[in-house]
C-alpha positions as CSV (number, residue, x, y, z in Angstrom):
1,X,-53.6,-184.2,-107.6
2,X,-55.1,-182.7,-110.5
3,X,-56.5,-180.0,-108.6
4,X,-53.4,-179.2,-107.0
5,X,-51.3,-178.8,-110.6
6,X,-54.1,-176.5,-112.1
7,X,-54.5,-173.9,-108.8
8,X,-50.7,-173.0,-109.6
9,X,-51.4,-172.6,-113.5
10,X,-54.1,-170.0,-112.2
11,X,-52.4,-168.3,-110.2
12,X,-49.8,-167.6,-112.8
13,X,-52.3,-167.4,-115.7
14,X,-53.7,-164.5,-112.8
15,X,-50.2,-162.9,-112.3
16,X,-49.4,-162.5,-115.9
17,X,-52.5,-160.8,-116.9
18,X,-52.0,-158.4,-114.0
19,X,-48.7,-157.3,-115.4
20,X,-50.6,-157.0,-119.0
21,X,-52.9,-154.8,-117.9
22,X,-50.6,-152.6,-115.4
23,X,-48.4,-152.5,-119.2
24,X,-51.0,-151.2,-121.1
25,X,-52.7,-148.8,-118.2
26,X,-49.1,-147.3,-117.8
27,X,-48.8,-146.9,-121.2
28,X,-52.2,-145.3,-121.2
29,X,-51.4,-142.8,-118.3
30,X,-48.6,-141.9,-120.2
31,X,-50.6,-141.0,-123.7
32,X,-53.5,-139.0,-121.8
33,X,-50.0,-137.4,-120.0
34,X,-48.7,-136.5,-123.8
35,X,-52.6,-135.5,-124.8
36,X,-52.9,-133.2,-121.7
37,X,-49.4,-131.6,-122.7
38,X,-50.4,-130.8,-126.1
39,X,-53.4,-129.5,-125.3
40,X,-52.6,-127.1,-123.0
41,X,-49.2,-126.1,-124.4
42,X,-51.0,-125.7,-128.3
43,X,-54.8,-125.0,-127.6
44,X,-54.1,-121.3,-125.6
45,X,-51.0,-120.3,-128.4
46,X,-54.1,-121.7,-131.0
47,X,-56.8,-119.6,-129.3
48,X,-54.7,-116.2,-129.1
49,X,-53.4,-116.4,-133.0
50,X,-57.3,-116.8,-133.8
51,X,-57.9,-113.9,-131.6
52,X,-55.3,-111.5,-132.6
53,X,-54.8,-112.7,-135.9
54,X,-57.6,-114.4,-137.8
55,X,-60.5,-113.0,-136.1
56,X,-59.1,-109.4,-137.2
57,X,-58.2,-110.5,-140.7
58,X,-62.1,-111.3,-141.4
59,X,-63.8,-109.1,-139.7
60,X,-61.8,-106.2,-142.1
61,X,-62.8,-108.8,-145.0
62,X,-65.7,-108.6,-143.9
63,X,-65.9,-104.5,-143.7
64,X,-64.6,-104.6,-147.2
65,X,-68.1,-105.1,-148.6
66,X,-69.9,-102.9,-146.3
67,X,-70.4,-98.7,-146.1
68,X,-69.1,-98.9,-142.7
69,X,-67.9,-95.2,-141.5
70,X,-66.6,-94.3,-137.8
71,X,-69.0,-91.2,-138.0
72,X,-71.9,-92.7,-139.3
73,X,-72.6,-96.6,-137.6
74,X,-76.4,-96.5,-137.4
75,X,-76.0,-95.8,-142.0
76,X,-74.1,-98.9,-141.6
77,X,-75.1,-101.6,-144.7
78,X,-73.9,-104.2,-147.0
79,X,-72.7,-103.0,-150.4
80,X,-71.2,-106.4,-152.1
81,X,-68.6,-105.0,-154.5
82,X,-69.0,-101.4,-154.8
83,X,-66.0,-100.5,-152.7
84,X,-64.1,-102.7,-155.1
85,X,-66.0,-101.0,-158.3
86,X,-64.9,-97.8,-156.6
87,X,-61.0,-98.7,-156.1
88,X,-61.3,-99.1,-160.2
89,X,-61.8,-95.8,-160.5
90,X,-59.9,-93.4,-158.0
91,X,-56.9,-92.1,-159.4
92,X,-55.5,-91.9,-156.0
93,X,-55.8,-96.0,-155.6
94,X,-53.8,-96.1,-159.2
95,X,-51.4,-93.9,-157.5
96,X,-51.1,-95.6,-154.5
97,X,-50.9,-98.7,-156.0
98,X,-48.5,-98.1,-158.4
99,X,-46.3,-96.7,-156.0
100,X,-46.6,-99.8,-153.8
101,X,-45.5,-102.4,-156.7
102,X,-42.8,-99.8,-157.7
103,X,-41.4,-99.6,-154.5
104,X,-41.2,-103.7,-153.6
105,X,-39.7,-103.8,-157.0
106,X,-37.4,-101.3,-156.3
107,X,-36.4,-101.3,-152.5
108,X,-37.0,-105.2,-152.0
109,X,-33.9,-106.6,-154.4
110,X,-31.6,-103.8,-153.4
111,X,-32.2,-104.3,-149.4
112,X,-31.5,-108.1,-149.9
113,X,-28.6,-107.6,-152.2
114,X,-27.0,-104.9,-150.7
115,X,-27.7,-107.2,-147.1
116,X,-26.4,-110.3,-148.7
117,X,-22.8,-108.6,-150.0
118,X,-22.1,-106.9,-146.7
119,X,-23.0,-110.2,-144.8
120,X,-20.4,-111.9,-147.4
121,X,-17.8,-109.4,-146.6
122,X,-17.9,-109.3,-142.8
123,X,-17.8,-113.4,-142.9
124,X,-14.3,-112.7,-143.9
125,X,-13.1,-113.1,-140.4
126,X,-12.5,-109.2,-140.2
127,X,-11.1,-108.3,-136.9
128,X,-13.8,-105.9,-135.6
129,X,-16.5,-107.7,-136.3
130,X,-19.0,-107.0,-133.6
131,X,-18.5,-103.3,-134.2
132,X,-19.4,-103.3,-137.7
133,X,-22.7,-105.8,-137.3
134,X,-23.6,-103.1,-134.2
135,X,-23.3,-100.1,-136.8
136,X,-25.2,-102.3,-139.9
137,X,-27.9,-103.1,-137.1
138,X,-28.2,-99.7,-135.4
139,X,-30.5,-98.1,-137.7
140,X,-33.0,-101.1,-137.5
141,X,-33.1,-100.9,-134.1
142,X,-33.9,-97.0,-134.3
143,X,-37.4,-96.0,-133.5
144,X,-38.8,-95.3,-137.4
145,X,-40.4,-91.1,-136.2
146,X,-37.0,-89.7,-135.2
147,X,-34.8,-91.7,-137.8
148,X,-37.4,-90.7,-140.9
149,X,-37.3,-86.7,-139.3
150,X,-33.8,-86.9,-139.6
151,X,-34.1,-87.7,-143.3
152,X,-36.5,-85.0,-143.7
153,X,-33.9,-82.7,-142.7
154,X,-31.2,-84.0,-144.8
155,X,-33.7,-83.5,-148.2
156,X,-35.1,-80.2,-147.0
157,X,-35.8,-77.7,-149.7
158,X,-33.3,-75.1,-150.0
159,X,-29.8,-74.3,-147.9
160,X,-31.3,-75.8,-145.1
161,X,-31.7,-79.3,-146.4
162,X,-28.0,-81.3,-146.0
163,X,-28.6,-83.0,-149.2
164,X,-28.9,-79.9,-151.1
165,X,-26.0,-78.1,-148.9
166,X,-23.7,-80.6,-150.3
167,X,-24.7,-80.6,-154.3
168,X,-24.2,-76.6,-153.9
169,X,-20.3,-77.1,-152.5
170,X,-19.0,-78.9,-155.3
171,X,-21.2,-76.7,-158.3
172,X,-24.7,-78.9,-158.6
173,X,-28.3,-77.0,-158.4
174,X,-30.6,-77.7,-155.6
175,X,-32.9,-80.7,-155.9
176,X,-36.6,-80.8,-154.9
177,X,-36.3,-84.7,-153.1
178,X,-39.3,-85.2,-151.6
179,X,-41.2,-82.2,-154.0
180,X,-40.3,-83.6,-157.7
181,X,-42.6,-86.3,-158.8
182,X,-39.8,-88.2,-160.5
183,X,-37.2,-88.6,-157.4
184,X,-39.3,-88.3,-154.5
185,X,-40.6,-92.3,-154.2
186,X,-36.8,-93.3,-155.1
187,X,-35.5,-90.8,-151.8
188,X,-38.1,-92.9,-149.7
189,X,-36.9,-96.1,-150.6
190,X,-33.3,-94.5,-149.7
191,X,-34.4,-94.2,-146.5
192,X,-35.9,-97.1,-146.0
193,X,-33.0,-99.4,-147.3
194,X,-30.8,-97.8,-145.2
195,X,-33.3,-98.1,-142.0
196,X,-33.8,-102.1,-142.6
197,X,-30.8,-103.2,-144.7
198,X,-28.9,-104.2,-141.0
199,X,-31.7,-106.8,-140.2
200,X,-30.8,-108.9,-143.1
201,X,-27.4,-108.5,-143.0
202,X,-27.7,-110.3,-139.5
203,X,-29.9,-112.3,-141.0
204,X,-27.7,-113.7,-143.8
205,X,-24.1,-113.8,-141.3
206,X,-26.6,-116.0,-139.0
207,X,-26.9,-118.4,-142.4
208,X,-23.2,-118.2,-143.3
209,X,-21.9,-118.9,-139.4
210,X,-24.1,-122.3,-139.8
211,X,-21.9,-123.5,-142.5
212,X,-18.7,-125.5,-141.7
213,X,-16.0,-123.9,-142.4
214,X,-14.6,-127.7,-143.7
215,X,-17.0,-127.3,-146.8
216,X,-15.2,-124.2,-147.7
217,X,-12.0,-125.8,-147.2
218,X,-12.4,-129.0,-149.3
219,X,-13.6,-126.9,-152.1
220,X,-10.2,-124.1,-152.1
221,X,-8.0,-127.4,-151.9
222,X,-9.9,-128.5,-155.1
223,X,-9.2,-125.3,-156.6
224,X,-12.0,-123.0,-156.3
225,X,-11.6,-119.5,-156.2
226,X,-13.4,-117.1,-153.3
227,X,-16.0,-116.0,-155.5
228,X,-16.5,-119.6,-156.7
229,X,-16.5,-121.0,-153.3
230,X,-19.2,-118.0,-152.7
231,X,-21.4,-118.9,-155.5
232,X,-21.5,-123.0,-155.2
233,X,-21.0,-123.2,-151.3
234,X,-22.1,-120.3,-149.7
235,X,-24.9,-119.7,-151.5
236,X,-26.7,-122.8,-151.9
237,X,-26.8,-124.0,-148.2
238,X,-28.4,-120.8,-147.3
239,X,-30.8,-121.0,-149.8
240,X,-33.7,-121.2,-147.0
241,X,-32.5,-118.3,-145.4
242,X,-32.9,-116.4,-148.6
243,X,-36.2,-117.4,-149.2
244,X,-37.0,-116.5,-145.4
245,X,-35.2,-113.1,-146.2
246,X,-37.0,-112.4,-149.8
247,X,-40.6,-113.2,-147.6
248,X,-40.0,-111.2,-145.0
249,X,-39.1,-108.3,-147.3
250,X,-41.4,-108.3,-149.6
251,X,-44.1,-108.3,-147.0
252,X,-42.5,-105.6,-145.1
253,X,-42.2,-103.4,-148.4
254,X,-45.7,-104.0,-148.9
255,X,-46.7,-102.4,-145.5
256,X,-44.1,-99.5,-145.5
257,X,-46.4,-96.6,-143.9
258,X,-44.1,-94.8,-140.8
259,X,-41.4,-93.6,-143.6
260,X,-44.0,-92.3,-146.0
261,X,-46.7,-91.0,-143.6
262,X,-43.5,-89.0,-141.4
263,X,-42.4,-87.6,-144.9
264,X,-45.4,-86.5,-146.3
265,X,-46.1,-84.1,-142.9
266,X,-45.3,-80.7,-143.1
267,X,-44.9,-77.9,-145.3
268,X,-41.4,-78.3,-146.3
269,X,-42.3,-82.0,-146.5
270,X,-44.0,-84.0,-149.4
271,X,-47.9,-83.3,-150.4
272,X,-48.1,-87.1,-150.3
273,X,-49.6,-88.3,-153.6
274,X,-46.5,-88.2,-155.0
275,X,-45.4,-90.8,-152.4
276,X,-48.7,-92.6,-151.4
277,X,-48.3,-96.2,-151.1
278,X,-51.9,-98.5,-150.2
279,X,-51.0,-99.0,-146.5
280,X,-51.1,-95.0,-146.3
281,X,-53.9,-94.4,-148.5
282,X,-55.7,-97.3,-146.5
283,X,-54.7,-95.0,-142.8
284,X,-56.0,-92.1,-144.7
285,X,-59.8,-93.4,-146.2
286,X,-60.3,-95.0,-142.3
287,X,-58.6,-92.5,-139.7
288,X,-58.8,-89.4,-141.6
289,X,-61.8,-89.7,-143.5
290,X,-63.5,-92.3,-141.2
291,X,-64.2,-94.6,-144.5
292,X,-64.0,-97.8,-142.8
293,X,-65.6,-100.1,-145.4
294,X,-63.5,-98.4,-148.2
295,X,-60.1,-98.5,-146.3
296,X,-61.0,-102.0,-145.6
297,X,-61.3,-102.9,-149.2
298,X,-58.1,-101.4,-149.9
299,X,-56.5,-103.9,-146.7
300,X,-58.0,-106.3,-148.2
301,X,-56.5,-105.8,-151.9
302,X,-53.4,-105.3,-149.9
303,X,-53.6,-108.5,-148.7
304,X,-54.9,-110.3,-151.4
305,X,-51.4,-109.3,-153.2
306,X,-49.0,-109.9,-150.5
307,X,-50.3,-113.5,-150.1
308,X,-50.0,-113.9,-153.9
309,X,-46.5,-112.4,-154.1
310,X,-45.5,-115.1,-151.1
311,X,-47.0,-118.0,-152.6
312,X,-44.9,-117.2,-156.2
313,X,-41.7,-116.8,-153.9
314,X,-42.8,-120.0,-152.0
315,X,-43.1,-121.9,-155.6
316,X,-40.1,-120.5,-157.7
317,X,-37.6,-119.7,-155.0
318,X,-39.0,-122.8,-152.5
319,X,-38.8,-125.6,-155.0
320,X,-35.5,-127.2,-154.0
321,X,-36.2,-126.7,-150.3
């Protein structure tokens, strides 16, 4: 009898561990399932940003301490620092370089301001809306060659330019745009606001269409004004997007090249040293020149102060993300 009570306790002593273990090897399947999706969903993306992006990044590091020139690869040696020594002294890297600060100075505020206060105004619920983000964005969208050669035409020396055409019809003398040292940097950045001051005015309306339009509302019942209800609604929930804005411009002004190399082309164009910025200094030592090493150390002082300019955005503007 005692037999015959203990062969049913084994049988379910059997059948419950059966279920444990078909528990725990289902829940198993279904980890090596998640495992095999993050591997190959994340390992090829991985692979391909190392291959197009970091890969490149050090071997121009890399080329930064060599001698390193297109026409001369068997001369090829390491140099340590003398590239960077070098940069010390050529007046054209002092040029270039102080035309590079001066025009992310210069061209990054007033493309985010000027972006931010048309964004602001066609929130207003205008009635043509579409039509006026299309003509904001249509200059972004243009390739950068024909759009900077129409430029070119408009500050052409003498009656030919537009520019100049117009300050002679109402009494004013002819102006040397892209000739006089003093003016020539400032009617680049023109161009260039006006070429990239559409992306962030889509780029801001996409942050003001995210806010409720019941935040707004609570805070004109309680008496704010529009420009109050601007400056402590508006403006503080898209406080990401204007970090995201103020990184992506700063490291787009840092790379400007199409606008200055197109306008320095030419004889009725810039000689270019007025205008040189690094990125077209750095085309110049390596494709002209054949300079790779040298060109490469001017990348890499590029980069060096692009990633230093984002991490100081990222720590004073980023704090209260």
């Amino acid at each position: 009898m005692a037999q015959s009570v203990a062969k049913p306790e084994t049988g379910h002593s059997l059948t419950l561990g059966g279920r444990v273990r078909k528990l725990f090897g289902a829940a198993g399947t279904i980890r090596r399932q998640k495992a095999i999706f993050v591997v190959s969903t994340f390992v090829p993306m991985i692979t391909l940003f190392i291959i197009i992006r970091v890969i490149p990044i050090g071997w121009v590091l890399s080329l930064a301490f060599t001698n390193f020139n297109l026409r001369r690869p068997k001369l090829f040696r390491f140099m340590g620092f003398e590239n960077f020594a070098r940069l010390l002294k050529d007046p054209v890297f002092s040029i270039s370089f102080k035309n590079t600060m001066e025009f992310v100075l210069i061209s990054v505020p007033v493309v985010l301001i000027l972006g931010l206060v048309f964004a602001l105004l066609i929130n207003r619920k205008l009635k043509l809306e579409g039509l006026y983000q299309t003509l904001f964005f249509l200059p972004f969208i243009l390739s950068s060659v024909p759009a900077t050669i129409i430029w070119k035409w408009i500050y052409a020396p003498g009656k030919w330019g537009l520019a100049n055409y117009l300050l002679e019809s109402i009494g004013l003398d002819r102006v040397g745009w892209l000739t006089d040292p003093q003016i020539a940097l400032l009617a680049v950045i023109v161009v260039y606001v006006w070429k990239n001051v559409g992306y962030y005015v889509v780029i801001f309306l996409v942050g003001l269409k995210n806010i409720p339009e019941e935040i707004r509302e609570a805070a004109m019942v309680d008496g704010a004004t529009r420009w109050q209800a601007i400056r402590y609604v508006d403006l503080p929930l898209i406080r990401s997007v204007m970090l995201f804005a103020l990184v992506m411009a700063t490291i787009a002004a840092f790379a400007v090249f199409t606008i200055v190399y197109v306008m320095s082309q030419g004889t009725d164009a810039s000689a270019g040293v007025e205008i040189s910025v690094l990125a077209m200094q750095m085309y110049q030592e390596g494709f002209t020149y054949s300079n790779m090493g040298y060109a490469s150390a001017i990348a890499a002082i590029l980069f060096v102060i692009s990633c230093l300019a984002v991490i100081v955005q990222f720590r004073f503007f980023g704090r209260e993300q």
